[in-house]
C-alpha positions as CSV (number, residue, x, y, z in Angstrom):
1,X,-54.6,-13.7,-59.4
2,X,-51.7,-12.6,-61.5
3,X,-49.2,-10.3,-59.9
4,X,-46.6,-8.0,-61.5
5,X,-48.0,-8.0,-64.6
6,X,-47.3,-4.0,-64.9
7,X,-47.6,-3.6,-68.8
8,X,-44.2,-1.8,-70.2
9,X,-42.3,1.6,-69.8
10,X,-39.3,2.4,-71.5
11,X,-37.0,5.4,-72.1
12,X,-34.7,6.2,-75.0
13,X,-32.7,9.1,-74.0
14,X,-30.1,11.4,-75.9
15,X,-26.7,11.6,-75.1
16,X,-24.7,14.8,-75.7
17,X,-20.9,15.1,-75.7
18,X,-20.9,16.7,-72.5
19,X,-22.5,13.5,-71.0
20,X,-20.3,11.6,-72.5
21,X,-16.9,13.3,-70.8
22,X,-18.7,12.7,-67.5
23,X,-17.2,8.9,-68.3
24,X,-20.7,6.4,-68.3
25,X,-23.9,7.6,-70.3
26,X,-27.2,6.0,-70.0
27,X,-29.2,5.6,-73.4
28,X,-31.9,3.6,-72.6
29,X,-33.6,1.9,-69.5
30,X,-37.2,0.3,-68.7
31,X,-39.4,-2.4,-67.7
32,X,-41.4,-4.9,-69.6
33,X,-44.1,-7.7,-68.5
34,X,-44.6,-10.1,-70.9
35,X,-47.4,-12.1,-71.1
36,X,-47.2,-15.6,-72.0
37,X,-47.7,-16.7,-75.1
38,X,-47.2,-13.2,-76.2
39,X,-45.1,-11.6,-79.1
40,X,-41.2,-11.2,-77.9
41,X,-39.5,-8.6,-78.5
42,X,-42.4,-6.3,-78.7
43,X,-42.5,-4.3,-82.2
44,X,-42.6,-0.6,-80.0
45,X,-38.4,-0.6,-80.1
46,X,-35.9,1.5,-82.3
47,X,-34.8,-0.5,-84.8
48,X,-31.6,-0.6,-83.1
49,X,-32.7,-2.8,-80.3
50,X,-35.6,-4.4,-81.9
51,X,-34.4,-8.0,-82.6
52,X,-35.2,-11.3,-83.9
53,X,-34.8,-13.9,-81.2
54,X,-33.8,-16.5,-83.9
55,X,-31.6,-14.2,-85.6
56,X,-30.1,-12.7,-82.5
57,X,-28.2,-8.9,-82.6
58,X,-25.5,-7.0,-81.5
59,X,-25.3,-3.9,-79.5
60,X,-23.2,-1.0,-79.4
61,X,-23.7,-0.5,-75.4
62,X,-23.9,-3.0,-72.2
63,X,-27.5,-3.7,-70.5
64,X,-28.0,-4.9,-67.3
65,X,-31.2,-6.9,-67.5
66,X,-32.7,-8.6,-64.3
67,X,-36.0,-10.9,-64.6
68,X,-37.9,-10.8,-61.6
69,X,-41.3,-12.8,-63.0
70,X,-41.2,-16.1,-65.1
71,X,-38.3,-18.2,-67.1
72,X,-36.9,-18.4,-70.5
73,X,-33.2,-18.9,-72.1
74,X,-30.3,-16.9,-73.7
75,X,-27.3,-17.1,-75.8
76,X,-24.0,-15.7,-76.0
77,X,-21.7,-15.6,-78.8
78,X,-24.1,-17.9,-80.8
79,X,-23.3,-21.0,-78.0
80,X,-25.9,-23.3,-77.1
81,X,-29.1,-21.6,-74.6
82,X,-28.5,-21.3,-71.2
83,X,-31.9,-21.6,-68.5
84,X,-33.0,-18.1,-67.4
85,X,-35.1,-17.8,-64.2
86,X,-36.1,-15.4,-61.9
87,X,-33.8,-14.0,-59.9
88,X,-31.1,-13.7,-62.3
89,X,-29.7,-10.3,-63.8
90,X,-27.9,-10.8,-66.9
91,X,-24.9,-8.9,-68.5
92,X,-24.7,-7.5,-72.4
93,X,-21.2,-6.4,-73.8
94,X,-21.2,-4.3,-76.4
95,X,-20.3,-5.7,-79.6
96,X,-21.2,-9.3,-78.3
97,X,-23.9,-11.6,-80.1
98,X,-26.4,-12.3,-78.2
99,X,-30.0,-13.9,-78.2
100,X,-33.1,-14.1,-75.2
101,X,-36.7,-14.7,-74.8
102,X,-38.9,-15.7,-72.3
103,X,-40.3,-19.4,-72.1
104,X,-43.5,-19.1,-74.3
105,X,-45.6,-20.5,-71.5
106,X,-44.2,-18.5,-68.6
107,X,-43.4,-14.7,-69.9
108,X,-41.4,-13.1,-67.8
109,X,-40.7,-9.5,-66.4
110,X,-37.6,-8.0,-67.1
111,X,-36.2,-4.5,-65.7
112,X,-33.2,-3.4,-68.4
113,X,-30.9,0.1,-68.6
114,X,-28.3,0.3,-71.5
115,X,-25.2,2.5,-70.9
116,X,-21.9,3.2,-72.5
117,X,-18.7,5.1,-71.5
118,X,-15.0,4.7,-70.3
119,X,-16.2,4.1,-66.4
120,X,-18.1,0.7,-68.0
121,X,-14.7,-0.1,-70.1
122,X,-12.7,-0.1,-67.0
123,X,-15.1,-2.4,-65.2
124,X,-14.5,-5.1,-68.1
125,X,-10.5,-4.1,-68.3
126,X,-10.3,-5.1,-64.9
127,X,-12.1,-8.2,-64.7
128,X,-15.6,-7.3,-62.6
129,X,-17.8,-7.6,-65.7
130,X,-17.1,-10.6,-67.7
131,X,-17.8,-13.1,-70.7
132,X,-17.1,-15.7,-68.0
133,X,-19.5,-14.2,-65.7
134,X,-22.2,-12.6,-67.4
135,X,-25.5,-14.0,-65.6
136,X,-25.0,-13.3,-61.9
137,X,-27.9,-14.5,-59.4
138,X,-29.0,-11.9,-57.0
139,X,-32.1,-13.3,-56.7
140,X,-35.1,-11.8,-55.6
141,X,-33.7,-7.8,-54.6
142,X,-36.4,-5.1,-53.9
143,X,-33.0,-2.4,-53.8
144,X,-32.8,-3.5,-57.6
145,X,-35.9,-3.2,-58.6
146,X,-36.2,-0.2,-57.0
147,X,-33.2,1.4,-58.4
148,X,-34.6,0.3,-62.2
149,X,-37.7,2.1,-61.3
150,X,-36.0,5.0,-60.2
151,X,-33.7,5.1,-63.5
152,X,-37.2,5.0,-65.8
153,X,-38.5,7.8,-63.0
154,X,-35.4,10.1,-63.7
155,X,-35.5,9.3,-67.2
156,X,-39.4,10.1,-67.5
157,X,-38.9,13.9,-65.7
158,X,-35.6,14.7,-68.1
159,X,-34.3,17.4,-65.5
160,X,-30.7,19.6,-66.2
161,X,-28.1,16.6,-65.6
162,X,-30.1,13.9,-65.9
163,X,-27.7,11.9,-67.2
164,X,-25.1,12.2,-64.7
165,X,-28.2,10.6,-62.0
166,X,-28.3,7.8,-64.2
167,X,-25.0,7.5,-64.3
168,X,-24.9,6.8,-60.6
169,X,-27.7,4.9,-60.2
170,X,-26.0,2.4,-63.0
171,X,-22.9,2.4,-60.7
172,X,-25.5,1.4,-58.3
173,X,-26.9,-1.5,-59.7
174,X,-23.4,-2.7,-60.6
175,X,-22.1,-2.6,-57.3
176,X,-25.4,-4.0,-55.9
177,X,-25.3,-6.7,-57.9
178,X,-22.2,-7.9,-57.6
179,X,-21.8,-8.0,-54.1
180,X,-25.1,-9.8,-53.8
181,X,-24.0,-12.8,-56.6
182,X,-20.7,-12.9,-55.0
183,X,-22.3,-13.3,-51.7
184,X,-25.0,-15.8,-52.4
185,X,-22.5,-18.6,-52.5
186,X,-22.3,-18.4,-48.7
187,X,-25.9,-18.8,-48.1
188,X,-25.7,-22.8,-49.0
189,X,-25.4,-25.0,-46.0
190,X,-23.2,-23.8,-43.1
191,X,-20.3,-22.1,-45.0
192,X,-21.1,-18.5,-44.0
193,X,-21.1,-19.5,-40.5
194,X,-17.5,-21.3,-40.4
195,X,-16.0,-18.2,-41.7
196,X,-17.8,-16.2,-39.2
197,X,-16.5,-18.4,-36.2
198,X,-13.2,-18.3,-37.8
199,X,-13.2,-14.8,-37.9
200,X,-14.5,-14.7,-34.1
201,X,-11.7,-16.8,-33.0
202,X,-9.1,-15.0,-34.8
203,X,-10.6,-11.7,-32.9
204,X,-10.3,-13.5,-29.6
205,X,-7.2,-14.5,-30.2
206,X,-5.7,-11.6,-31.1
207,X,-2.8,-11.9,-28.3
208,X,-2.0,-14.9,-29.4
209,X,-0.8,-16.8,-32.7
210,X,-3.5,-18.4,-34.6
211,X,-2.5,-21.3,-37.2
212,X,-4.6,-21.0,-39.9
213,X,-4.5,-24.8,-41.0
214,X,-5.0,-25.8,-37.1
215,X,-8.0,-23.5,-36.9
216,X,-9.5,-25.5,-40.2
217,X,-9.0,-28.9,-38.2
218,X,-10.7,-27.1,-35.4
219,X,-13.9,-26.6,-37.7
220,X,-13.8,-29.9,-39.2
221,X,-12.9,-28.3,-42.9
222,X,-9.9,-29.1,-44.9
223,X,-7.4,-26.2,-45.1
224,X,-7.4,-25.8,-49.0
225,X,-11.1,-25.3,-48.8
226,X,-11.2,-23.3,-46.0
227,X,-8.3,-20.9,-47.6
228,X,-10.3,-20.1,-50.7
229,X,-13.5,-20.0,-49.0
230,X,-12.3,-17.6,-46.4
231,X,-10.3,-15.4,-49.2
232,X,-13.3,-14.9,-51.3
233,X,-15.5,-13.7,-48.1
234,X,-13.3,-11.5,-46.8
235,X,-10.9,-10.7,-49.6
236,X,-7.7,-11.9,-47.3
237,X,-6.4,-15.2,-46.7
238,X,-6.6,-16.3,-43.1
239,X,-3.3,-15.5,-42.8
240,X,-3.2,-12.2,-43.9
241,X,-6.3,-11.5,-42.5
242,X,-5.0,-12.6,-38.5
243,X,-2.1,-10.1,-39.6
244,X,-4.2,-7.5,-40.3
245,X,-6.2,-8.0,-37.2
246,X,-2.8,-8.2,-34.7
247,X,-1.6,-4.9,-36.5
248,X,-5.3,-2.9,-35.4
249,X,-4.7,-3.9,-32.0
250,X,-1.1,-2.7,-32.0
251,X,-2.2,0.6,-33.4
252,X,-5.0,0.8,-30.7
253,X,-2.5,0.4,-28.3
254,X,0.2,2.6,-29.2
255,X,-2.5,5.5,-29.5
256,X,-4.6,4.8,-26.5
257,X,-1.8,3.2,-23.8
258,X,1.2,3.9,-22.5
259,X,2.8,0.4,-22.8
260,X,6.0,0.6,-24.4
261,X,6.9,-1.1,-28.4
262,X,8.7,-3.8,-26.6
263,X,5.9,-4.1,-24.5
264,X,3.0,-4.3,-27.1
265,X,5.2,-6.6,-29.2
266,X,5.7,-9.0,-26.1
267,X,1.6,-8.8,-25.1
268,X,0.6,-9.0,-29.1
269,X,3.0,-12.2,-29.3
270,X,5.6,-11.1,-32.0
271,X,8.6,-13.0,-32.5
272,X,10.7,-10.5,-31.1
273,X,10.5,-6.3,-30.9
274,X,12.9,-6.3,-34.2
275,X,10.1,-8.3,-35.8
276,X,7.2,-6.1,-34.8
277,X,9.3,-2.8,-35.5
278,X,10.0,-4.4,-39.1
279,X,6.5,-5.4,-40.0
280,X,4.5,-2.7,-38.5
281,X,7.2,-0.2,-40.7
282,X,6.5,-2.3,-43.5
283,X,3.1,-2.3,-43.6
284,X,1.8,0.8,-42.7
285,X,5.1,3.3,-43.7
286,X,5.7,4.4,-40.1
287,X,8.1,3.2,-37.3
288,X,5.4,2.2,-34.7
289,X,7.1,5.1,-32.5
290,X,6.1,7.7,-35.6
291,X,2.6,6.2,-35.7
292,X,2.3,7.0,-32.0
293,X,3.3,10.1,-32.1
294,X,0.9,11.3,-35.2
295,X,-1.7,9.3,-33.7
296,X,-1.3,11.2,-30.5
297,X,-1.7,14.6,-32.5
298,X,-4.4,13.9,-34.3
299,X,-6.0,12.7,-31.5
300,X,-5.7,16.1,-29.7
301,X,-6.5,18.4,-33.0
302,X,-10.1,16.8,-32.9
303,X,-10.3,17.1,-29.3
């Protein structure tokens, strides 16, 4: 029995000035199921999309494409092919060259929306879509697909701002499928589980210093390792992170006790009351006397 072979739906839609100031337009998103040995791309297309797989094209717009069924290849900037399988959602930037197609003896389903607009811009200005990341593996995601079929549904009923619905759901997919990428590193071997029991110890040992490069020896991982692992988890380095934790906990207190600075500083294990008062000042714009005190108000306005 063959399964997801649901046949093809796409949309073309327009896109008026008004959509455009909104800041991220969609004009085009669907779903394909190619059959193999079948004719790719399919001859139904604009000419602005249709293309010739040897010949490759360029597009004015970025697609987020995701293959959920099947295998085939694709190149960028007229490089050598790179292996496309399921489970992977590639990236298209406009003005790019570009060239794909399923493995003639596999097919392959694919789930695409094109969009354009400042919003998309920024995301490449600042570095989370890519040239040196533009095929992310998020494998097999039923929120994606779902979010693709509710783009083509939205699409399909053409209601008063449709476009700014797609718009979302685009911002959707992206942040979806980052985070899932970025996170499937941590699902090979144990790795996940040494920054978790890092973290835990760091929590329990909040009232006390934690050394980040003794807590590596602790879980049998060398320190460099363990600093870029645990910085790309959490988005801190151990260090920071333990900081970060010890500074909660102070705020906790200074809300919710009566214990004095000096006395939080001592329990928290600061170098001294001067250093606490410096870094707590530094860090979060308030002497930690200030913080109680708005704390404290705030605190009995919502009461």
């Amino acid at each position: 029995m063959n399964y997801n072979d649901l046949g093809v739906e796409f949309r073309y839609l327009i896109v008026n000035d008004k959509d455009r100031r909104f800041g991220l337009a969609v004009n085009t998103v669907g779903f394909q199921s190619i059959h193999p040995y079948s004719q790719y791309p399919l001859t139904n297309h604009p000419s602005g999309y249709y293309f010739n797989a040897q010949k490759g094209r360029v597009l004015n717009e970025y697609q987020f494409v995701y293959i959920t069924k099947g295998k085939g290849v694709i190149s960028f900037d007229k490089q050598n092919e790179i292996p496309i399988s399921k489970g992977r959602l590639f990236i298209l930037l406009p003005g790019q060259w570009h060239s794909y197609h399923p493995c003639s003896d596999s097919g392959w389903n694919e789930y695409y929306i094109g969009f354009e607009g400042p919003i998309a811009d920024n995301a490449v200005s600042t570095g989370f879509l890519s040239r040196e990341n533009q095929i992310l593996e998020v494998g097999f995601n039923e929120e994606l697909v779902s979010l693709f079929n509710r783009a083509i549904e939205v699409a399909e009923d053409g209601k008063i701002a449709t476009q700014q619905y797609l718009s979302g759901i685009v911002m959707n997919i992206m942040g979806l499928a980052l985070s899932v990428s970025q996170n499937k590193i941590f699902e090979v071997g144990d790795v996940i589980q040494k920054i978790e029991q890092a973290k835990i110890i760091m929590n329990e040992n909040v009232y006390k210093n934690v050394d980040p490069e003794e807590l590596a020896e602790k879980l049998n991982i060398s320190y460099s390792w363990f600093r870029k692992v645990f910085k790309d988890y959490t988005g801190y380095a151990p260090a920071k992170y333990f900081q970060e934790l010890k500074l909660r906990k102070a705020k906790q207190m200074l809300v919710g006790t009566s214990h004095s600075v000096k006395e939080i500083a001592y329990m928290l294990d600061y170098n001294s009351t001067e250093h606490f008062f410096s870094l707590f000042k530094k860090i979060t714009g308030y002497t930690p006397m200030e913080y109680r005190s708005y704390g404290r108000e705030t605190q009995a306005i919502a009461v």
